[in-house]
Every structure is written in C-alpha cells, then in structure tokens.
N, C-alpha and C positions, 0 to 999 in steps of 0.2 A: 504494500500500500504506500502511495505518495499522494502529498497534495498535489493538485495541479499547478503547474507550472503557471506564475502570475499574468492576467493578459487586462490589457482595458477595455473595461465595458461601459466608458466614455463614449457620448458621441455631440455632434457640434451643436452648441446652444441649448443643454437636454432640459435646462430650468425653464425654460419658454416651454421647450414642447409637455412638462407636466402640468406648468399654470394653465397653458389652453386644453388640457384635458379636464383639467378639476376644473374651467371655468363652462366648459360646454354640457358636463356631464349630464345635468339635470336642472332643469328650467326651476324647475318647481322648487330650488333653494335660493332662487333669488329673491324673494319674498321675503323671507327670513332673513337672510344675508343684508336683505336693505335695513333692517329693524338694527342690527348688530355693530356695534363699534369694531372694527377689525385695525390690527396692530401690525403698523408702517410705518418706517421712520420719518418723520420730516428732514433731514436733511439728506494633585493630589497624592498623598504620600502614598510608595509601593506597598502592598498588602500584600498578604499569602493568597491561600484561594479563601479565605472568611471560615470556614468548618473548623473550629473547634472540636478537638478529643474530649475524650473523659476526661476529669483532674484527675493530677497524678497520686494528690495526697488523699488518704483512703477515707477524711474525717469530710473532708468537702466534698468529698464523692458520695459518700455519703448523705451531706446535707440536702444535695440536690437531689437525690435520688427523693429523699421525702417530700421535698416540693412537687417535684414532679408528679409524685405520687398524691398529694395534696390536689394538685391541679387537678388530675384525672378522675378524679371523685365529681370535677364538675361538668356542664352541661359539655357536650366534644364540639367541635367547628361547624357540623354538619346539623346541628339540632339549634333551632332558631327561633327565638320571639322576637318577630320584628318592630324593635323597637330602640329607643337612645335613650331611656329613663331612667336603667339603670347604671348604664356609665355615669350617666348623667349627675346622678346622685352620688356615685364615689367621687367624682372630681370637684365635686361641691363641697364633699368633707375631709377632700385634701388640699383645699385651698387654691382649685383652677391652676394644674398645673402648666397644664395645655397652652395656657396665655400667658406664658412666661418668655414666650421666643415665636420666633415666627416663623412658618411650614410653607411646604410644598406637598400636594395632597395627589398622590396619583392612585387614578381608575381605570378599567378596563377590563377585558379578557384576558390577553395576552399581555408579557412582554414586562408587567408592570416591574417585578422583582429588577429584570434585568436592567432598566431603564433609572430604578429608584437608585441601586449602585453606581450608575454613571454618573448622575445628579449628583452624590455624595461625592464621588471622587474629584467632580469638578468645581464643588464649592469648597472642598480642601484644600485645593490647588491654591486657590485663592485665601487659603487661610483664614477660613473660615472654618469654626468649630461647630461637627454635625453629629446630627444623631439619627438615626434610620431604623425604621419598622415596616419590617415586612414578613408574607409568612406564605406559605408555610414553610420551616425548616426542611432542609435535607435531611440532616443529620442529629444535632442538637437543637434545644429551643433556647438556648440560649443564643444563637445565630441572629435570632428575631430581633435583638434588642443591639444594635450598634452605637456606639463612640467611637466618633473617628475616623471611621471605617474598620472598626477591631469590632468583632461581639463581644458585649462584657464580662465579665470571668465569671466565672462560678459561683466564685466569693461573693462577686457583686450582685448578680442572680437574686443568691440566696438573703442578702442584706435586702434588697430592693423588696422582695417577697415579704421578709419577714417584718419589715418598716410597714409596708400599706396592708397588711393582715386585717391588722385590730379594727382598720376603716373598711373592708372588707366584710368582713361577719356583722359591722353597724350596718352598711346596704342590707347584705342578706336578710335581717331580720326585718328589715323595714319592707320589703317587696315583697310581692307574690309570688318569683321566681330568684332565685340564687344566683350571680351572679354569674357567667358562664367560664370556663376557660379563657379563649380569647377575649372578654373583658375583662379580667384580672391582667392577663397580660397585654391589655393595651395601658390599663392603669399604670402596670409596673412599669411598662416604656415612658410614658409621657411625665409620670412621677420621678424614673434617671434623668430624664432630658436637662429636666427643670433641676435636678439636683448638681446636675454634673459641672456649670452649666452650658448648655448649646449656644450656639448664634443659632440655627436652623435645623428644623427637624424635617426630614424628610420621612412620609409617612405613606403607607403604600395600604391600599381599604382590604380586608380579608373576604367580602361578598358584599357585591351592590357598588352602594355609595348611601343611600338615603338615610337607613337604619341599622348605617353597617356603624359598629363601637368604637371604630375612630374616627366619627365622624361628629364628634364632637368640638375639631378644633376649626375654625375661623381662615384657613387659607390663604394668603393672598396671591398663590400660584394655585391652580387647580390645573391638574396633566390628565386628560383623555387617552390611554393608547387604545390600540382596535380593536371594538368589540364585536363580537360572533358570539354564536349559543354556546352555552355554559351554564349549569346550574338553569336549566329552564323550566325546573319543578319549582324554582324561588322566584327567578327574575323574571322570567317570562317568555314566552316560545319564539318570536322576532326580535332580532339588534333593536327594534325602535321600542320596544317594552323593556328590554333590557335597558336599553337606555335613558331613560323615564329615572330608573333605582338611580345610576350611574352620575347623572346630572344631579343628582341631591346634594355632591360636594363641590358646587358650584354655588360660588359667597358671595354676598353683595357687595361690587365692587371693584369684584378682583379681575385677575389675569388668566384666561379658560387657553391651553396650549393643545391642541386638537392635533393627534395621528389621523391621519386617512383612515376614511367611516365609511359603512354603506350608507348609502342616502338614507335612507329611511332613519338613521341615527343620527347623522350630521343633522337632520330637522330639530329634532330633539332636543338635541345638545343645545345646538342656535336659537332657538326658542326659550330654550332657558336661561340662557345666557343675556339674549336680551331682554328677558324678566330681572335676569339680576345686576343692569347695569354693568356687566362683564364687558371687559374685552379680550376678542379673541384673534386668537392664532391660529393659521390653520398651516398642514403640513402638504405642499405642493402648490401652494397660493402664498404665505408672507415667510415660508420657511423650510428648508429642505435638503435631499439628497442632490448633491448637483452630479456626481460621478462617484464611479467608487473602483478599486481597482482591487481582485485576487492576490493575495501578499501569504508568504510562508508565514503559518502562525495568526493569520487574522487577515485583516483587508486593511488599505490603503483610500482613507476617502477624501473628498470634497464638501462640507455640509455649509449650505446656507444659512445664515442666522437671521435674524430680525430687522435689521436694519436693507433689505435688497440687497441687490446685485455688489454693492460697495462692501457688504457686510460679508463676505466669503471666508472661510476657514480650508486652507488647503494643506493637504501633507498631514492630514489625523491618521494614524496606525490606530487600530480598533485592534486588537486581541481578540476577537469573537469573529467565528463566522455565520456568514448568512445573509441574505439582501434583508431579512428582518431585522437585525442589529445592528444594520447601517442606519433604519430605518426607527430604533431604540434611538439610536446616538444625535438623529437630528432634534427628536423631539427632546433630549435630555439636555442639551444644549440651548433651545429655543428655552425650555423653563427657569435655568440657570439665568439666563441672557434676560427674560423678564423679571426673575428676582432683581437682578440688578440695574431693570429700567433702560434696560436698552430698546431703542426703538420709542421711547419716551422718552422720559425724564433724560437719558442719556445719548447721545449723540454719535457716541464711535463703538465700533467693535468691542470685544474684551480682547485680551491680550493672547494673541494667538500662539507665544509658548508656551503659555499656562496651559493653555487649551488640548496640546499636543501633547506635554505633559501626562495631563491627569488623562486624558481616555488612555493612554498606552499600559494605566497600571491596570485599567479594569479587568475583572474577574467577576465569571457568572456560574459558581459551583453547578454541575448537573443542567447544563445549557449546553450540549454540544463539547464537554468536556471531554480529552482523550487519558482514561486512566491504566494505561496499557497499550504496549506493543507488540507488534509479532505474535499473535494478529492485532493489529489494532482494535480496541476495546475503547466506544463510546458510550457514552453516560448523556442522557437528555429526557429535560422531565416533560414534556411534550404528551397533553394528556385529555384533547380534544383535536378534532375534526382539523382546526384552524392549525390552533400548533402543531399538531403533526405534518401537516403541507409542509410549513414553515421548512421544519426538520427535512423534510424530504428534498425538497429543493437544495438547502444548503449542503445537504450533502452530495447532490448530486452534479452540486456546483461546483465543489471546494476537493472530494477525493475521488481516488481514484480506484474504487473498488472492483476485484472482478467478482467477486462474490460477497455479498454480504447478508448477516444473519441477524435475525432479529428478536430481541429474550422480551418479552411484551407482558407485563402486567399491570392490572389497570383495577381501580377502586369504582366500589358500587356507585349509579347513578348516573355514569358517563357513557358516551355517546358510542360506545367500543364499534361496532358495525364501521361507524363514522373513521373512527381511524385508524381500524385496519384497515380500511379501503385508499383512506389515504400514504400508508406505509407498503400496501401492494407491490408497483410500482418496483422498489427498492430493495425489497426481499428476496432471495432467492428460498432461503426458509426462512422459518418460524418457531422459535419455541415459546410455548406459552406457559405462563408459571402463575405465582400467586405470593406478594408478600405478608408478612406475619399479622400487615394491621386487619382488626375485625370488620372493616371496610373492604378489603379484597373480593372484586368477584372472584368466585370459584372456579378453580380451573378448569374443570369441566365444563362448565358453560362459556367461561370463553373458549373452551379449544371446537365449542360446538359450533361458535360465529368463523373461528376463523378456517375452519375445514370449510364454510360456506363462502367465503372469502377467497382463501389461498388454494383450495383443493386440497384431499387426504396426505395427499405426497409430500408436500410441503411443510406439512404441520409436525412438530413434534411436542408432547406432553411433560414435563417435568413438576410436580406439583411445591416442590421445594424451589427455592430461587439459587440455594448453592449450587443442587445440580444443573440446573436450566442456563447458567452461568457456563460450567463444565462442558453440557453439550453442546451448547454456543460454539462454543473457545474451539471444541475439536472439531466442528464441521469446516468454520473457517478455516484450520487449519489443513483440512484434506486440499485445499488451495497448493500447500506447496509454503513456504517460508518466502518465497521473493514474488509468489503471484499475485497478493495482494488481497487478501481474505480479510473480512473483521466483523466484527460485533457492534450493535446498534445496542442498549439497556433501554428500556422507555415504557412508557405508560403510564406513571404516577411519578409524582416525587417521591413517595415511599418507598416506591419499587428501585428508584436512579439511590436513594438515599443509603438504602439495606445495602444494595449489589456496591456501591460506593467501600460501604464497611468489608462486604467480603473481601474486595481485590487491594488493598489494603491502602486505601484514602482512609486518612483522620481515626 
C-alpha cells in the first residue's frame, strides 16, 4: 500500500465556478437570503493524537474508575428528555459558569469533532487559552473535556466531578428526572473552563442543538457543519426537520458560519438566523475551499476566509485526508476568522503563519487514522450513510489499495443498510463483528444486511472484535507484503475506539 503520489486538483478561477453554483442552485433561497445579513468585508501548540491511557498510579485509577462508574448509574446518551431545565438549574447553582468566557458553538451531523479540534488549534496558535467539549470519546471520557488542547488528567476529572457533586444530587432532588450523564458532564466541562480559566470555549452539541445540554451557553460564533439523517427517531426524518433542533444554537446576534447544506436546511438555518439578527457565513459564497492538493500524510490546501478574494490562505498542510476535511478546515477557519471580527470589525487577514502553523498540528483520533502497517490498518468512526461516502471517497482518493477489507461494527439505531451500501464500492470483503457496548447490533443481524449487500462470498462472521481484527489482518495479507492489502475499522466510534485498544493505540 502507498498513498498516491501528490497531483493538483486545482483548476483556473475554481472560487467563481462554486459561488455560481451555490448562487444558481435554488431560487427558492433567495427569499431568505434577502431577509439575512451575510458576512463580506468592506474593504497552535503540537499535541499527540489527544487519547489518553489509563493512569498509571493505581489510587487514581482507581478514582476514576468510581466516577465512571458513578456516571453510568445515570440516564446513557441515547435516552432523552428533551429539555435544558435541568442543566439549567445546575448552572444556576454553580454560579453560571458558562458566562465566564466566550464560545464557539458547533452543530451538525458530521465533521463536528473534527472541525471543533481545528478551531482549538487555531485559537492556540494565536494564544489564546481554550477549552473544548466534544463527545463522544474514543477511548477515554476524559478526552471530552480539553485544556489546551490536552484532555484533563484524571486527577483533574476526578476533582472537577467531585467539586460539582454536592450541586449535582441538589438538581437531582429538585427534578423529576436525575440529571443525565452527558449533563453532569457538560456541567463538569463548563465548570473546568470557568475554573481553569479559558479565553474561549469551544463547544461541540452531543444531539440537536435546541434541547441539546450545552446549549445553555450564549454563542457569539455558532458553526453549522453538514447535516444529513442521523438520529431520525429524535431529530426528524429530512435535513430541514433536523435542522429546525440544529438552529436552536443560533443566538441573538451572533455570527451563524454555514458548511454546505441541502437546500431544504440552508432554508432553515436562514430563517433563523434572520429571526435572530444573525449574520451569516456561508461556505462556497463569503468563504471556502479554493484548491486543495494530494500531499504524503495529509493535503496541501488553499482556503478562502472572510474577507474575498484578498482574504486567501495558501500553502495550509492539513494532516487529515479527504475532500471533507478540507472542507472541516475552511469552515474552522471562517469561525476563528469571525471570533476575531474579520470581515467586520477587522479589516485584514489573520496572520497567515499562525494559520499554517496551527492546522499542521491537527489531529482527529479515529478519522481516517492509520494505526498499523503491512497491511495497512485504518481506524475511522464513520457511522452513517453520509460519513461513510465521506470515508469512501477519501480513501479512494488518497490510497492505493489493491485489496481492501472491511471489520464493520455498528451500534443500535443506525442506518447500517445505509452504509454498507455506501462502503460497497471499496470492499473487496467484509467482516462483520460487534463491540462490547450494550448498544451493538448483533452480529447476526448485521451479517444478515450485509450478505444482502455484499453477497455470501464476501461476508465473513466474527462475533468478537479481536478476532474480526485477526481475520481482517490475514485476508489482507493473502495480498502478498508489497501488493498492497489493508484494513478499513469503522462503524461506530466504539467499535474504531475498542479495535484502537487492541492494536495497541493508548
């Protein structure tokens, strides 16, 4: 296996030919668009991959393990009362910690995780001190909770937990429901932020946006990336009902930075945004990809910022592959660019080394990750219809496989039909497994879609994820050592997370 040798997929003037695409596309958002204030100018330290191990020392390994265990006694991510009354009420009795610094609120389907990282590294760059929540974990939950761009220790975990406790069990007894997981630990992030403290919290929503538990704090950047179906027993069966929840973290006043939507979502969005006095961004009209070029190890891009044609950034090395993480890095850039009133209040560019800088550290654990060679072995938590294309394309872009295999396990509720169809294509087999969370569909049932998918010959069964790993590893290897065989991990983050621990990341 090689990547491919780098080539440009530049071509002349390509920023015009997307603005006359997003401007023809669809009549029916000019309506909106006219109501909407749109944003045009008048005139970060190196990290590891962010996954944290266990602690080493066996008393804090300990502690956390009770937490965690704590945690897990409450309501899990997937089980919802749509509502912000209860965060609402612990940030009341910890004295609003949320508005102690000022945020960057990103939503979507995809991409968010990967995009909130970049943001982080780019307002480091600039030295600025961040703080970032996003979820789900790969590996640890302490990942969730960033300084820095470091996830906080364990120690610190465990302080932060045992600090907002006692305000914790006051909510509980006052509600009708106990407060859930993910709002304990939205509390415990926004309560670090405030403690630590931040310049800016970058904050990434766990489902929705409306009555999603961090959606308590105030915004003055709100980041749209691309929404497709997901969670459509919650949000709703089309991008425009999805997008309805999604829009909920769009604040009066602020700065709305829009990825590329289907129409029926860009309405939405727009609509709302001109209910809230917002202005917006959008990605292919005030802000964008202008060229991007194949590079060993990541891509080579061009990204427009805010300010036009004058506003270009050229020579970004992005460490990630994929036209969608080129596609991460314009909108992480445009929201950066309006924290800092560019395109307003501010006049020029930001500083185009800084800029070059901070994307070159980024790192997106379980995005297209390679944690193994010979055969090469990727990791990507690519775990819908959409993200899975995503996946499929980059890779079909970026290596050079003559065979590759695919170890697919996927958690209850998702669209699996949806993306095995779209991992098709790219498989020559399939193993299908199941990881340990009590969310995994069963293997059996999915080896039932994808014999309907791939065909019997294709498929093979491994209900454990070690071995499903093993049989991976030696089919690709029937390739030969120089032909070019590998392993694709995917379907949940649980699944990228586990198979991460086996092959021995973190």
């Amino acid at each position: 296996m090689s990547e491919l040798p780098p080539h440009d997929s530049s071509e002349p003037d390509p920023f015009e030919g997307i603005v006359e695409a997003e401007t023809q596309r669809d009549p029916d958002l000019a309506v909106i668009e006219a109501g909407s204030r749109t944003l045009r100018t008048q005139a970060g330290p190196p990290q590891g991959d962010g996954i944290p191990a266990r602690p080493e020392d066996p008393e804090v390994d300990k502690a956390l393990r009770t937490v965690e265990a704590e945690l897990a006694t409450r309501w899990g991510e997937t089980k919802l009362e749509p509502s912000v009354s209860r965060i609402q009420a612990l940030m009341d009795v910890l004295g609003d910690p949320q508005r102690a610094y000022p945020s960057i609120h990103l939503t979507g389907t995809n991409g968010k995780t990967s995009t909130a990282r970049m943001i982080e590294a780019l307002l480091g760059a600039f030295e600025l001190r961040t703080g970032r929540y996003t979820s789900p974990h790969v590996q640890s939950v302490t990942e969730r909770i960033s300084l820095d761009g470091v996830p906080i220790s364990a120690e610190r975990f465990v302080e932060t937990y045992e600090d907002i406790k006692p305000y914790v069990e006051l909510v509980d007894a006052q509600q009708d429901y106990r407060l859930s997981f993910f709002e304990v630990l939205t509390g415990m992030a926004y309560a670090a932020f405030a403690d630590a403290p931040v310049d800016v919290a970058v904050v990434e929503v766990g489902m929705g946006g409306s009555w999603d538990a961090t959606n308590v704090i105030d915004a003055d950047v709100a980041v749209v990336t691309p929404i497709d179906l997901d969670h459509t027993d919650r949000l709703g069966s089309t991008p425009a009902e999805i997008a309805v929840e999604k829009s909920g973290i769009i604040k009066q006043d602020a700065t709305v930075i829009l990825a590329q939507q289907p129409v029926d979502a860009a309405q939405v969005l727009l609509k709302k945004a001109v209910e809230a006095n917002a202005t917006v961004a959008r990605e292919g009209m005030e802000f964008g990809v202008v060229s991007r070029q194949i590079a060993v190890g990541g891509q080579l891009l061009t990204l427009r910022g805010l300010g036009g044609a004058a506003f270009e950034y050229t020579e970004i090395f992005l460490p990630l592959h994929g036209a969608h993480q080129a596609h991460n890095a314009a909108v992480a850039l445009a929201a950066v660019e309006a924290f800092f009133g560019v395109g307003a209040q501010r006049s020029e560019p930001l500083d185009v080394e800084v800029i070059r800088s901070a994307f070159a550290t980024v790192v997106s654990p379980g995005r297209l990750e390679i944690v193994r060679k010979s055969p090469t072995v990727l990791l990507d938590a690519a775990h819908n219809p959409a993200g899975a294309r995503a996946t499929a394309a980059a890779i079909s872009e970026v290596f050079d496989f003559s065979r590759l295999v695919g170890v697919v396990g996927v958690s209850d509720g998702k669209d699996v039909r949806g993306l095995l169809e779209a991992f098709e294509p790219i498989f020559a087999e399939i193993v299908v497994t199941q990881n340990t969370s009590h969310r995994a569909v069963d293997v059996d049932e999915l080896a039932q879609v994808a014999v309907e998918v791939f065909g019997d010959d294709r498929v093979q069964v491994e209900p454990r994820l070690d071995d499903a790993l093993e049989a991976a590893i030696t089919l690709a290897e029937e390739e030969g050592e120089y032909t070019g065989g590998g392993v694709l991990v995917t379907g949940s983050v649980i699944t990228v997370g586990e198979a991460r621990l086996l092959l021995g990341k973190g």
